[in-house]
N, C-alpha and C positions, 0 to 999 in steps of 0.2 A: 504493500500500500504506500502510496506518495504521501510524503512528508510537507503538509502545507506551511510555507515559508511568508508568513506576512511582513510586508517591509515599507516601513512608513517613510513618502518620499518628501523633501522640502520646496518640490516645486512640479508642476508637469510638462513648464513650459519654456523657462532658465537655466536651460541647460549647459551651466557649469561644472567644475571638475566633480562635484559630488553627487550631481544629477546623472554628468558624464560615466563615472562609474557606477554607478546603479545600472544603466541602462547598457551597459557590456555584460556587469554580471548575469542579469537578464535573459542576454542571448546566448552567453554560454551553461549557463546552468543546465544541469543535467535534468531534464524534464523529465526523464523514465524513474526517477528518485523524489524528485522532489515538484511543486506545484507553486509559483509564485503567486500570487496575491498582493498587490500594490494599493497601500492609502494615500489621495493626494489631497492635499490644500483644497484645489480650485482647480477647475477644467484645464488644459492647455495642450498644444499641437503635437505631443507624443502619444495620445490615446489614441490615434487613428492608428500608431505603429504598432502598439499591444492589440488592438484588436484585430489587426491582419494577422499578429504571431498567436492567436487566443490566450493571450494574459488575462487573469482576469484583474480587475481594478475596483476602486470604490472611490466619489470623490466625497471624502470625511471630514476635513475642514479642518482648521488648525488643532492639534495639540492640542487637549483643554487644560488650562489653568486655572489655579481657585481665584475667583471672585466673590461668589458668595455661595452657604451653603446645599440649599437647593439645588442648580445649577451643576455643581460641583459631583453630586448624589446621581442624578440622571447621566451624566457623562459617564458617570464610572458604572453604571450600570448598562447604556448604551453597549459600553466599549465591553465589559464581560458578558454579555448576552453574545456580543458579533465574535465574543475570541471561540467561545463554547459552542455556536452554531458551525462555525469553519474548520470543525477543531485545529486550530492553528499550532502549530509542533513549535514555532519560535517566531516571535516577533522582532525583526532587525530593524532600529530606528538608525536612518542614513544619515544622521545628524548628534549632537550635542547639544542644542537648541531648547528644549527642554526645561522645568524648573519642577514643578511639583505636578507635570502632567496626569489624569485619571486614568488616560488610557494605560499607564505604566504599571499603577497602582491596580489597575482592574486584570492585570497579566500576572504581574504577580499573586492576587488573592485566586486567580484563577490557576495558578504554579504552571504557568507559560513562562518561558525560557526569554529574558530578553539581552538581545546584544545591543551595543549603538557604538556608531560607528563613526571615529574621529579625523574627519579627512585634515584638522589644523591640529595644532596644539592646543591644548586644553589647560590651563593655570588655574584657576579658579572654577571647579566643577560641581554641578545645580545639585541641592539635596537629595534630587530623587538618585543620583549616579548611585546611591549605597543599594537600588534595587535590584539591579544590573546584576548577569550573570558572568557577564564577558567584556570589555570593552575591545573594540576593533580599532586597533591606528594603522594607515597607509605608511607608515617607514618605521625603521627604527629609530629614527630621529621624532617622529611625532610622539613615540612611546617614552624614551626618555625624557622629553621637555612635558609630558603629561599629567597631571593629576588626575588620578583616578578611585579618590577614595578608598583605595587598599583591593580595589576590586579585579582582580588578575588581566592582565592585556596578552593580544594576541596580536602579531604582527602581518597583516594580509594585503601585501602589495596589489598596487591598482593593478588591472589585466586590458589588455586590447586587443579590437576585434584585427585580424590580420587581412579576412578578407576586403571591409572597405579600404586598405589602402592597397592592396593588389589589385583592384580593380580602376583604381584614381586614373585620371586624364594631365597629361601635358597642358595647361592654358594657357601658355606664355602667349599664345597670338592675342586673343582673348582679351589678357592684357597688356597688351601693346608692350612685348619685353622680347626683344631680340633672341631668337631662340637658338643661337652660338654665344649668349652672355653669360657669364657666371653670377648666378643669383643667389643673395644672404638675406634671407627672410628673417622679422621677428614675428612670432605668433602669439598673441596672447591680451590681455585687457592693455588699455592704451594709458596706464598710471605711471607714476614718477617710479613706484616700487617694482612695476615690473623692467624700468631700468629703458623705457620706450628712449629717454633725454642721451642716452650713452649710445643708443643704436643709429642715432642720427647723428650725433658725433664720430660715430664709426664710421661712416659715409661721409662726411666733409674728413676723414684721415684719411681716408683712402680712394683716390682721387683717379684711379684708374677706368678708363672710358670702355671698355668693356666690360666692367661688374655695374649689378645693376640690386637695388634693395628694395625688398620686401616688406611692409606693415601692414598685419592683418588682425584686424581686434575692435573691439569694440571701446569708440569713447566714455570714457566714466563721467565723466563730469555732471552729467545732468542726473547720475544716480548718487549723487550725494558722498561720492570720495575725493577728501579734500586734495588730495594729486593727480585726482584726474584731469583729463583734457577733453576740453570741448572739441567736436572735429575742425572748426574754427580756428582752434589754438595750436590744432596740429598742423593744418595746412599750411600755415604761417610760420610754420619751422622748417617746413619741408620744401615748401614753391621756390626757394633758392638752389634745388637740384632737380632738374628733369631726371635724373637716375631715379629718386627713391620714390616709390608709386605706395599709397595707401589705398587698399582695395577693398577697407571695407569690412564689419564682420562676414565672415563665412561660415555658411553649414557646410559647405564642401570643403572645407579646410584640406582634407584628404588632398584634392588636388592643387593646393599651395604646397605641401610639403612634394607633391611627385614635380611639381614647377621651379624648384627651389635646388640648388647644388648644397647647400651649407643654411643650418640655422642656429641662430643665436639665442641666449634665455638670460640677459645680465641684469638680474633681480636682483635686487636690494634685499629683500625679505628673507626671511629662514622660510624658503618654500618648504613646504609640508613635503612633498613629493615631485611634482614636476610633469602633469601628464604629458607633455609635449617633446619628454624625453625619450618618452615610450613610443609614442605618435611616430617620433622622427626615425625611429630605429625603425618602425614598420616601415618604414617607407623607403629604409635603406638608404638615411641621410645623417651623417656625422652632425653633433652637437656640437658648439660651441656655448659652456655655461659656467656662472657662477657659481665658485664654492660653496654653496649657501644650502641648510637645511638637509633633505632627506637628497638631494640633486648627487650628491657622490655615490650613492646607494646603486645609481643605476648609471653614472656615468664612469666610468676608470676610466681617467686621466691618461693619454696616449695610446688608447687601444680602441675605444667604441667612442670616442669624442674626446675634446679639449677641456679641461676646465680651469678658471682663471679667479684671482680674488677679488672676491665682491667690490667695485668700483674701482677695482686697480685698470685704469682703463688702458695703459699703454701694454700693458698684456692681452689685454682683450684685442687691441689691434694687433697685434703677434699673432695671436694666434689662428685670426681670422685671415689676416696675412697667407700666413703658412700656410693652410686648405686653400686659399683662392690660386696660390702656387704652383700648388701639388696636385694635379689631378688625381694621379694615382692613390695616393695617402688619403682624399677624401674619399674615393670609391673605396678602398678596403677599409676605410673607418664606417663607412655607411652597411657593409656587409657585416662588418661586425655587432654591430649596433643591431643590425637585424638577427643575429645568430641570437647576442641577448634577451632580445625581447623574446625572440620563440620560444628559450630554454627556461625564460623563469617570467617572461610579463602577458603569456596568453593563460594557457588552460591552467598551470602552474597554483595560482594564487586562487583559484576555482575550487579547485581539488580540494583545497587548504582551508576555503572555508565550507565547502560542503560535508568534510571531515569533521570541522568543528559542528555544524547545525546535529550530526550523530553525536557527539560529544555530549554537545549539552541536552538533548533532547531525548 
């Protein structure tokens, strides 16, 4: 009998890195085992996709937290009625988010298994974390910088699907990018922290008429992060070089990395993990990335990509340098990178937690 998997998502329609891996684990899960069951917020453009794969879904609404008694009574009786009716074998909350939720409380009186799952770092973690059976961090970087209330952690690296980027397209015509130029994409949100200010810098350092750079992401500015940039603010840094072309977010991102010779990650932050290190190995394209956070986990340093110290920029053009050079050294850095990700960032981290869902269940 399949093991019903409920797994409470923080968006249906944002899909970011922690939407991003939800919706891999998803497709690679072993559906002869086990049955996913997804709760969302609010409607959003990924429910057309489960219902083509038959996931099934609920749209449940936030997390309840206490406001007032009543209120509070019916939520946690909602939520233990719907665990008992589905017999749900483990509830995975894809977030940290959380504070004194019913639904938590109703999984535990109902002795459902819950995990939740730490795509940042966690410093200061919500009361309910003591209910927790498990906590899941994406690196072991996220696990050491974590608190976790004394409640045992499990390390389950993100996984990526292999076949959309085998199937990605060339769009240098597309976009208007010479298609014998060597191209250095950055992919990622357009913040000061994801280091967007360094990659344009990197392009007025390297002045070679032949290379041609990449910005694909989305402007923050109008979502309330104070280093974001309005597209506005970016165009205005950028319209001083016909080389560097911003293209905009992408759902097809896939075919930015297959259009891309070399990509760059020069984050400020302690990334948690780094999905676009993963991304690029599928794709068979050498990294260039900051030291920073869970990023060494999956990058070694001269072998499956470069990595350089956080804002030490005259490294960063080193080393971007050195791949735009080297043909050779970037194609077997980009094979390599792919060898990685096959051996330990597809079905690998799947296995790993399908293993745990028997564990605790």
């Amino acid at each position: 009998m399949r093991k019903t998997i409920c797994y409470v998502a923080t968006s249906a329609g944002d899909w970011g890195g922690a939407s991003r891996v939800l919706n891999v684990t998803l497709r690679l899960l072993d559906r002869s085992r086990f049955e996913p069951l997804v709760l969302f917020p609010a409607p959003g453009p990924i429910l057309h996709d489960l219902d083509r794969r038959g996931i099934r879904y609920r749209i449940w609404g936030p997390l309840t937290e206490y406001t007032d008694p009543v209120s509070y009574v019916r939520a946690l009786a909602r939520a233990w009625r719907f665990l008992r009716r589905e017999h749900v074998a483990v509830l995975h909350v894809n977030h940290a988010g959380f504070w004194r939720a019913a639904e938590l409380l109703a999984a535990k009186i109902a002795r459902v298994p819950i995990l939740a799952h730490y795509h940042v770092a966690i410093d200061q973690p919500p009361p309910f974390t003591s209910l927790l059976d498990r906590v899941l961090t994406v690196s072991e970087f996220v696990s050491r910088a974590s608190n976790s209330r004394h409640v045992d952690k499990t390390v389950i690296y993100n996984a990526v699907e292999l076949e959309r980027f085998d199937q990605a397209r060339n769009i240098r015509a597309e976009l208007g990018v010479p298609s014998d130029a060597t191209v250095v994409s950055f992919v990622g949100q357009i913040r000061g922290i994801k280091g967007v200010d360094l990659f344009i810098r990197l392009a007025d350092a390297i002045q070679d008429p032949t290379v041609r750079f990449l910005i694909a992401g989305e402007c923050r500015e109008s979502k309330g992060y104070p280093d974001g940039y309005s597209r506005a603010q970016l165009m205005a840094e950028i319209t001083h070089d016909a080389r560097i072309v911003y293209v905009g977010y992408r759902q097809d991102v896939e075919n930015i990395y297959r259009s891309s010779d070399i990509l760059v990650m020069p984050s400020r932050w302690q990334e948690p993990f780094g999905l676009i290190n993963i991304e690029a190995g599928a794709a068979r394209r050498p990294m260039v990335a900051a030291r920073v956070g869970g990023i060494p986990e999956v990058i070694r340093d001269g072998v499956n990509g470069l990595l350089f110290e956080s804002d030490d920029f005259p490294a960063l053009v080193s080393a971007v340098r050195r791949l735009i050079e080297d043909q050779r050294l970037r194609v077997d850095m980009g094979e390599r990178a792919r060898h990685t990700v096959e051996s330990e960032f597809t079905v690998a981290p799947i296995r790993k937690l399908e293993a745990l869902y028997d564990e605790v269940s």
